[in-house]
RODO-2510 file (C-alpha; in nm, 4 decimals, decimal comma):
residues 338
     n   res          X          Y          Z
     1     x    11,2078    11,6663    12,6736
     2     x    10,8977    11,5725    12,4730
     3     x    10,9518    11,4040    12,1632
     4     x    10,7257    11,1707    11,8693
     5     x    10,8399    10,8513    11,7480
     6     x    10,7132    10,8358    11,3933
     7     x    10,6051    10,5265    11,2130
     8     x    10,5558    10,4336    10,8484
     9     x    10,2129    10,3252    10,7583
    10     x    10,1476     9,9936    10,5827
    11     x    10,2353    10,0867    10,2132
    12     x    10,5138    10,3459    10,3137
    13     x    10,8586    10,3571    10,3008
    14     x    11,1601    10,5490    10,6121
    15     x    11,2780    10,4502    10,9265
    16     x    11,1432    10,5694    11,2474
    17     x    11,1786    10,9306    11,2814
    18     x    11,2311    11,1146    11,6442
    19     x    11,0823    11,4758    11,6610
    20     x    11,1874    11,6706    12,0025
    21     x    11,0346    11,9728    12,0933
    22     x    11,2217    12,2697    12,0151
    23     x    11,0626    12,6209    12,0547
    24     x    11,2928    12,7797    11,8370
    25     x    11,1325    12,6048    11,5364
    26     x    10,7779    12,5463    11,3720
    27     x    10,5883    12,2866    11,1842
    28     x    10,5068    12,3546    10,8178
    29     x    10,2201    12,1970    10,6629
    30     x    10,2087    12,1963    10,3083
    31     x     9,8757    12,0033    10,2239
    32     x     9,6459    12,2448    10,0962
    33     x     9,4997    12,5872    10,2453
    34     x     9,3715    12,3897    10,5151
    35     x     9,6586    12,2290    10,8149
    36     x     9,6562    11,7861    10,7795
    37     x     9,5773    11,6369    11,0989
    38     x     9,8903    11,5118    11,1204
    39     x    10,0475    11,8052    11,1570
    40     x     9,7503    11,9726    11,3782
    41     x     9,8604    11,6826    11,6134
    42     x    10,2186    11,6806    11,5973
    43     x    10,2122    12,0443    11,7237
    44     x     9,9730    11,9751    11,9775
    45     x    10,2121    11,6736    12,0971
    46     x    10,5387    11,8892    12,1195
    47     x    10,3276    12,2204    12,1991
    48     x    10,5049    12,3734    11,9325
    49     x    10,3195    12,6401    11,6190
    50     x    10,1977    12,4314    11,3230
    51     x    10,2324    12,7063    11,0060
    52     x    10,0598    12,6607    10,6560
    53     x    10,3022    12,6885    10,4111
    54     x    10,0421    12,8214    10,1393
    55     x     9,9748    13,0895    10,3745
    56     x    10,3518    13,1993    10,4972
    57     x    10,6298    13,0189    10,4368
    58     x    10,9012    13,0102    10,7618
    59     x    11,2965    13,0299    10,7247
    60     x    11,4149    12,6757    10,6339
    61     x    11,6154    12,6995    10,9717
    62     x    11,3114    12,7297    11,1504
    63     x    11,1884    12,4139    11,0038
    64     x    11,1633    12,1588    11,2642
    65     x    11,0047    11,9238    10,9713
    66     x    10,7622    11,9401    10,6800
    67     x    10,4076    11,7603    10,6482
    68     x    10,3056    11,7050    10,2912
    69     x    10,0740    11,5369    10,0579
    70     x    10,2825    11,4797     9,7691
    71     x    10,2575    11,2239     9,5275
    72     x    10,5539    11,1458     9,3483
    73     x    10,6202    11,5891     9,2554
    74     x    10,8913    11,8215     9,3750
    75     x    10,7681    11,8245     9,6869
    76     x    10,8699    11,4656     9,7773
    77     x    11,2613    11,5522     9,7313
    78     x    11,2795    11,9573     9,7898
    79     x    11,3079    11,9302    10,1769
    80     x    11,4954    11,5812    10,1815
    81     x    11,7208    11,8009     9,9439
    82     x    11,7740    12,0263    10,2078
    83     x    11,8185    11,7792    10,5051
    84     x    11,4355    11,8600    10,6532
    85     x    11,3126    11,5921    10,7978
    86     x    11,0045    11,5251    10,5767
    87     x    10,6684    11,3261    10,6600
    88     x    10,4643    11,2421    10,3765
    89     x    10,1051    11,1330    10,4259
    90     x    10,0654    10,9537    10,1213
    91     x    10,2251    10,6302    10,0664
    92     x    10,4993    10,7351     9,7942
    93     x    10,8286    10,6196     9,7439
    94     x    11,1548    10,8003     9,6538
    95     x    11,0644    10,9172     9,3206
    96     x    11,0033    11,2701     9,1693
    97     x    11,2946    11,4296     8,9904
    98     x    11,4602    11,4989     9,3308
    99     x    11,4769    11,0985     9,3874
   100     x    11,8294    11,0395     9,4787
   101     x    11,8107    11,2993     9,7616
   102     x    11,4161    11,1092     9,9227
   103     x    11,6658    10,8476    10,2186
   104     x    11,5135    10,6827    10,4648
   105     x    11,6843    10,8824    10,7933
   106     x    11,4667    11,2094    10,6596
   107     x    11,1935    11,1279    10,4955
   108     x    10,8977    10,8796    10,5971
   109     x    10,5336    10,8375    10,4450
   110     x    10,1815    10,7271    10,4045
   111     x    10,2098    10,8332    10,7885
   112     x     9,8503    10,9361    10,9743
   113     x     9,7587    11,0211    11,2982
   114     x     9,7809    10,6831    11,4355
   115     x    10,1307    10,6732    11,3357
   116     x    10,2213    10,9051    11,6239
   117     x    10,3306    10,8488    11,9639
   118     x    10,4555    11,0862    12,2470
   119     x    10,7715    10,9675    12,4458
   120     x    10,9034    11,1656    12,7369
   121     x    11,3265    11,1715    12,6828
   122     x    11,5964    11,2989    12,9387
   123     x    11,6781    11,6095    12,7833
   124     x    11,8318    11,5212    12,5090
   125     x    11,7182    11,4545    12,1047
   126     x    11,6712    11,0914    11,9813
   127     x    11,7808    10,9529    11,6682
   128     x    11,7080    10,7060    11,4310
   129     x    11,9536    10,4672    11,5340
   130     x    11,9161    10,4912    11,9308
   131     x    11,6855    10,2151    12,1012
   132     x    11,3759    10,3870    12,2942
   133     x    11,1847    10,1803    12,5396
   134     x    10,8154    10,2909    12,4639
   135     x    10,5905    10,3874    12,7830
   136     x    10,2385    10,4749    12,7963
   137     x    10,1750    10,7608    12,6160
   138     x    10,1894    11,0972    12,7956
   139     x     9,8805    11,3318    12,7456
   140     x     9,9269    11,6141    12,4507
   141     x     9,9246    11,9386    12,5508
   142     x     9,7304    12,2521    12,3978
   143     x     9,9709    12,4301    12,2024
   144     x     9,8371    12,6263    11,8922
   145     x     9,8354    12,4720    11,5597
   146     x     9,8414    12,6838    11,3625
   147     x    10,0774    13,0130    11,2937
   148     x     9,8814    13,1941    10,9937
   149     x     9,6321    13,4628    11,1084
   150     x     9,4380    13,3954    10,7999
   151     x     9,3565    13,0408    10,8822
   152     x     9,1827    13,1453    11,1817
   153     x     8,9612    13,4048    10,9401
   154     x     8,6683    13,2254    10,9256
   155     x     8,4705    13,0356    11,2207
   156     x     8,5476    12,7208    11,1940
   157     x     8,1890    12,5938    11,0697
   158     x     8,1109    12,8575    10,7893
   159     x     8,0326    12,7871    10,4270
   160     x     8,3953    12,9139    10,3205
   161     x     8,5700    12,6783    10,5416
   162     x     8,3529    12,3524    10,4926
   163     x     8,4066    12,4497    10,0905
   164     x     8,7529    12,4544    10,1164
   165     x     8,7381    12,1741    10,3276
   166     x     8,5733    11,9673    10,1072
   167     x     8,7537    12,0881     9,7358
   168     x     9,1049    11,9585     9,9861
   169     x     8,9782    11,6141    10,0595
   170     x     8,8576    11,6006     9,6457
   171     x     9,1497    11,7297     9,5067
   172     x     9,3395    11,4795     9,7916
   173     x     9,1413    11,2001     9,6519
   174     x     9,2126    11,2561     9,2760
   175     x     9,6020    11,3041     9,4012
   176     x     9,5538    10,9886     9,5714
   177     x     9,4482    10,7732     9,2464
   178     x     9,6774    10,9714     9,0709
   179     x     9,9972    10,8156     9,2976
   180     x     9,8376    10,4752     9,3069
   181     x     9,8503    10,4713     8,9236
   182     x    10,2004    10,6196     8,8932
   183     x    10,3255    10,4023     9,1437
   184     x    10,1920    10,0527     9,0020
   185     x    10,3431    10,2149     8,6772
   186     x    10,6896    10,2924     8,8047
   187     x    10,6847     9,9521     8,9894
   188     x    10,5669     9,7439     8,6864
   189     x    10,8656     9,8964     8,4627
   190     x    11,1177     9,8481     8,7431
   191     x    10,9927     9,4945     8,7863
   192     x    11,0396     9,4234     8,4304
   193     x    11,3987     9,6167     8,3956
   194     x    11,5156     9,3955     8,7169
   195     x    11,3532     9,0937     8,7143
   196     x    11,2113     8,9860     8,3629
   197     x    11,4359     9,1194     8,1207
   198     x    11,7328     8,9986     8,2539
   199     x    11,5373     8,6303     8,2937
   200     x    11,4887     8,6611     7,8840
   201     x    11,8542     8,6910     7,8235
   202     x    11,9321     8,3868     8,0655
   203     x    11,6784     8,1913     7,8739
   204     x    11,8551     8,3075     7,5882
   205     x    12,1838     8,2203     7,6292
   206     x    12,0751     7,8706     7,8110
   207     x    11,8781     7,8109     7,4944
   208     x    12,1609     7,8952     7,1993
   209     x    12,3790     7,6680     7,4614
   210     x    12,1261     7,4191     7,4610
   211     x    12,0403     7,4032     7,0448
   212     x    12,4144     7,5125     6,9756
   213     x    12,5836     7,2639     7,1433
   214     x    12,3393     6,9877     7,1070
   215     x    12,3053     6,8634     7,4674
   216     x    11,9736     6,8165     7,5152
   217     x    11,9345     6,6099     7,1922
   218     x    12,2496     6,3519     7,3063
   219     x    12,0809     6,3975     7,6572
   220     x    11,7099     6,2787     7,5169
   221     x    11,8890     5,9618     7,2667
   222     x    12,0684     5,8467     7,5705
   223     x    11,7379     5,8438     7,7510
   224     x    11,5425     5,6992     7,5029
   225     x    11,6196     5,3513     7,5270
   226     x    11,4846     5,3681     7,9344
   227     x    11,1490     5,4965     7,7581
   228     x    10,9945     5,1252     7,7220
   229     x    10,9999     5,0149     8,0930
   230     x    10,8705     5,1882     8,4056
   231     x    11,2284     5,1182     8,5724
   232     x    11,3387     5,3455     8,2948
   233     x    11,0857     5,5659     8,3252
   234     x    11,1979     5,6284     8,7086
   235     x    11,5688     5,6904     8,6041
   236     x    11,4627     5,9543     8,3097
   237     x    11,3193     6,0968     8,6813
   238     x    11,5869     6,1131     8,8668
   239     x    11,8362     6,1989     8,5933
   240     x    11,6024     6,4811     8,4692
   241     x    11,5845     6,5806     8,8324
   242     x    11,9450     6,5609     8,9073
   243     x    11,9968     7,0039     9,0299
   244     x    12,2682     7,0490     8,8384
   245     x    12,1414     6,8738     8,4991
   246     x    11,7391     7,0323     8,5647
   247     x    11,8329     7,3847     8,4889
   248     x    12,0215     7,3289     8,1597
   249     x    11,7621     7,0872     8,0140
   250     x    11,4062     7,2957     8,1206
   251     x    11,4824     7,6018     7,8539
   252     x    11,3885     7,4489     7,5008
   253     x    11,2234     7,0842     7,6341
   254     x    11,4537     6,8692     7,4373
   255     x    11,3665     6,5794     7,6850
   256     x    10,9999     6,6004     7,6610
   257     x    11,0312     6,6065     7,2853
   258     x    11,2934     6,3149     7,1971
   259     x    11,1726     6,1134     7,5101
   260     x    10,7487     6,2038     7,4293
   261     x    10,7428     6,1178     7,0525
   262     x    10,9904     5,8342     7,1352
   263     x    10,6997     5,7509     7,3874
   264     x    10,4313     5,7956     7,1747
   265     x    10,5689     5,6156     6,8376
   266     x    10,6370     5,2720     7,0701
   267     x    10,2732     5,3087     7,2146
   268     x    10,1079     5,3771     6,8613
   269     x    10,2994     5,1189     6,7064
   270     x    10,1626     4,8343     6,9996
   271     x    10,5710     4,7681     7,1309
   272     x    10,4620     4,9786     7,4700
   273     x    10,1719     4,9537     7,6441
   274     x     9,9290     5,2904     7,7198
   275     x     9,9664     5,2793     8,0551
   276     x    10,3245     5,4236     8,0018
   277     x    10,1456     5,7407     7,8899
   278     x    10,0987     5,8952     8,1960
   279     x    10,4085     5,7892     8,3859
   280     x    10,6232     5,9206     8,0611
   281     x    10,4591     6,2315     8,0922
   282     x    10,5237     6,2958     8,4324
   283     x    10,8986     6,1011     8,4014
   284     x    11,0314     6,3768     8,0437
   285     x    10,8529     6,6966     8,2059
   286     x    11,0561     6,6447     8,6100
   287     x    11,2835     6,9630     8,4761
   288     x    10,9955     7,2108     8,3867
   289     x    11,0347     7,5173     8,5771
   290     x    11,4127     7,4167     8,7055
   291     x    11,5327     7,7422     8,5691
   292     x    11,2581     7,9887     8,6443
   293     x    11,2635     7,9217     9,0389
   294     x    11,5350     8,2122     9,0745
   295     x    11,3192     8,4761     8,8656
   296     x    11,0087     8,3666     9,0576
   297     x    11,1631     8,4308     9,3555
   298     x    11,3227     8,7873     9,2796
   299     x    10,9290     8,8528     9,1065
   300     x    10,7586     8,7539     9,4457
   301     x    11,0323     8,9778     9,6354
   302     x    11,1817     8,7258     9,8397
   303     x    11,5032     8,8122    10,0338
   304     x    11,8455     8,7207     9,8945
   305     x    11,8956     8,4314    10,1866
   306     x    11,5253     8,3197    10,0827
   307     x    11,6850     8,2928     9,7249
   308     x    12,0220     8,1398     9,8006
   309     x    11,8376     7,8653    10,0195
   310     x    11,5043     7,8165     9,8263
   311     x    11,6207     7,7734     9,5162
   312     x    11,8502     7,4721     9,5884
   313     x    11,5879     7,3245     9,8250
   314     x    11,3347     7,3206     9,5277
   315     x    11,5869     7,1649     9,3049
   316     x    11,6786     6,8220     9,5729
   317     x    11,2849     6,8230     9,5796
   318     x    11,2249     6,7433     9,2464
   319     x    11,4536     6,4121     9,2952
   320     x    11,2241     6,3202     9,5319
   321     x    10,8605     6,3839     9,3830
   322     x    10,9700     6,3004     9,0334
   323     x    10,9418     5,9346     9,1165
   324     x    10,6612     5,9527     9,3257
   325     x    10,4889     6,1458     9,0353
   326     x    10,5963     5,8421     8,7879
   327     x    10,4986     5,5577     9,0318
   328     x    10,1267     5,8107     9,1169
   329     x    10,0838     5,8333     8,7370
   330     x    10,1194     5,4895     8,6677
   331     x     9,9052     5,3732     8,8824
   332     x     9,6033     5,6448     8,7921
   333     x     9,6868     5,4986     8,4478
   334     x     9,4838     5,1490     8,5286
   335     x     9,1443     5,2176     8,3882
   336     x     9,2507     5,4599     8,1399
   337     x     9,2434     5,2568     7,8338
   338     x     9,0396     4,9523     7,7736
***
């Protein structure tokens, strides 16, 4: 039995979809007045009739599946709705007011030609969840591809045709730019619903905890008398580093300011010398960014094991670079002032 493994492209979204040959059913195209090549070569593929749905529109149970153009309309969820395997050739997600029904078993886009292969089975369907070794591709046959008398009206290379032709791949175009705005719309939104709201109200809460409770100023007053040395200046490091301590003391930068105008008043008033400067700097500012790393994760779409793993590993990695900052600053620091 001849069947088509079906890939997503690059930017699309479905599993791989199995189409077997069954002569009992057609293709329908709905892209236009003209047949995609998509479907023109799934039908020749399983030698089965390709119909245009703007020109006659086939019993849903003579569906095998449906080839559309759709950008984010009805069209994307009507079939799914109905359990038709659906193959969209433009890269949209499941979205549309039929959303909920657009799952990845039926419905697979931003699909082209290249996207198809020809398998040979043992006489029997595929599906999604079977493993198919791949062979070399058997040769297509020459079934007709199209089942509307009125495609066939005109010669293929007349006026009316290339017209048509060419108002399809315009009004594809402007449906194209049309999706690719939508799309970086919907995803921008969902981005900011998932990822950076909820980040605002952590900050939030972790800075009311911080000013209500008073932490980070006891933290920065028990720090402030290691301000004067560079030994000090290491263990503001490593205590500002500590993972557990980082997170709580980045939102609001208590340390930087108790610990920096500390700093600053003992170097203004001649008790510390300028080279601390640098060092300090690098020393009150080890926790900056401690409690974004999960946020800039999620915002970067990294996988939950990604997150569970990275953001501890960046944490332990600040106790090690925060002295080597101090020591690197303190030493770029000769030279600075004269």
């Amino acid at each position: 039995m001849k069947t088509v493994l079906i890939k997503k492209g690059h930017a699309g979204i479905g599993d791989d979809m199995y189409l077997s040959r069954d002569t009992s059913k057609v293709i329908l195209s709905l892209t236009g007045k003209t047949i995609d090549p998509v479907a023109k070569k799934l039908g020749e593929m399983l030698e089965m009739p390709v119909v245009n749905g703007f020109d006659a529109m086939p019993d849903d149970k003579k569906i095998l599946c449906v080839v559309i153009n759709c950008g984010g309309s009805l069209r994307c969820g009507i079939y799914p709705q109905k359990r038709i395997k659906t193959i969209n050739v433009l890269p949209t997600g499941a979205m549309g007011p039929l959303a909920k029904y657009i799952t990845e078993d039926i419905y697979i886009s931003d699909v082209s030609s290249d996207s198809l292969s020809l398998i040979e089975t043992i006489n029997q369907p595929i599906n999604a969840g079977d493993v198919v070794e791949l062979v070399e591709p058997l040769p297509a046959g020459n079934a007709p591809t199209t089942a509307s008398p009125r495609a066939d009206a005109n010669p293929r290379g007349s006026a009316a045709n290339t017209a048509l032709e060419l108002m399809t791949r315009f009004a594809t175009s402007i449906g194209n730019f049309v999706s690719l705005l939508y799309s970086s719309a919907r995803e921008s939104v969902e981005l900011c619903i998932k990822n950076v709201i909820p980040f605002m109200a952590f900050i939030s809460v972790l800075i009311a905890l911080v000013q209500e409770t008073a932490i980070g100023q006891w933290t920065g007053n028990a720090l402030s008398p290691l301000a004067g040395s560079l030994t000090g200046l290491f263990v503001i490091a490593i205590i500002c580093g500590l993972p557990f301590i980082s997170p709580i003391l980045a939102p609001g930068a208590a340390i930087a300011q108790v610990v920096g105008v500390l700093v600053g008043t003992l170097i203004g008033s001649g008790v510390v010398s300028p080279l601390m400067a640098l060092p300090a700097l690098f020393a009150i500012n080890v926790q900056v960014g401690a409690d974004f790393i999960p946020v800039g994760l999620s915002m970067q779409e990294a996988k939950e094991k990604t997150i569970r793993l990275g953001v501890p590993s960046f944490l332990l990695s600040r106790m090690i670079t925060a002295p080597l900052a101090v020591a690197i600053g303190y030493l770029f620091s000769f030279g600075l002032f004269n």
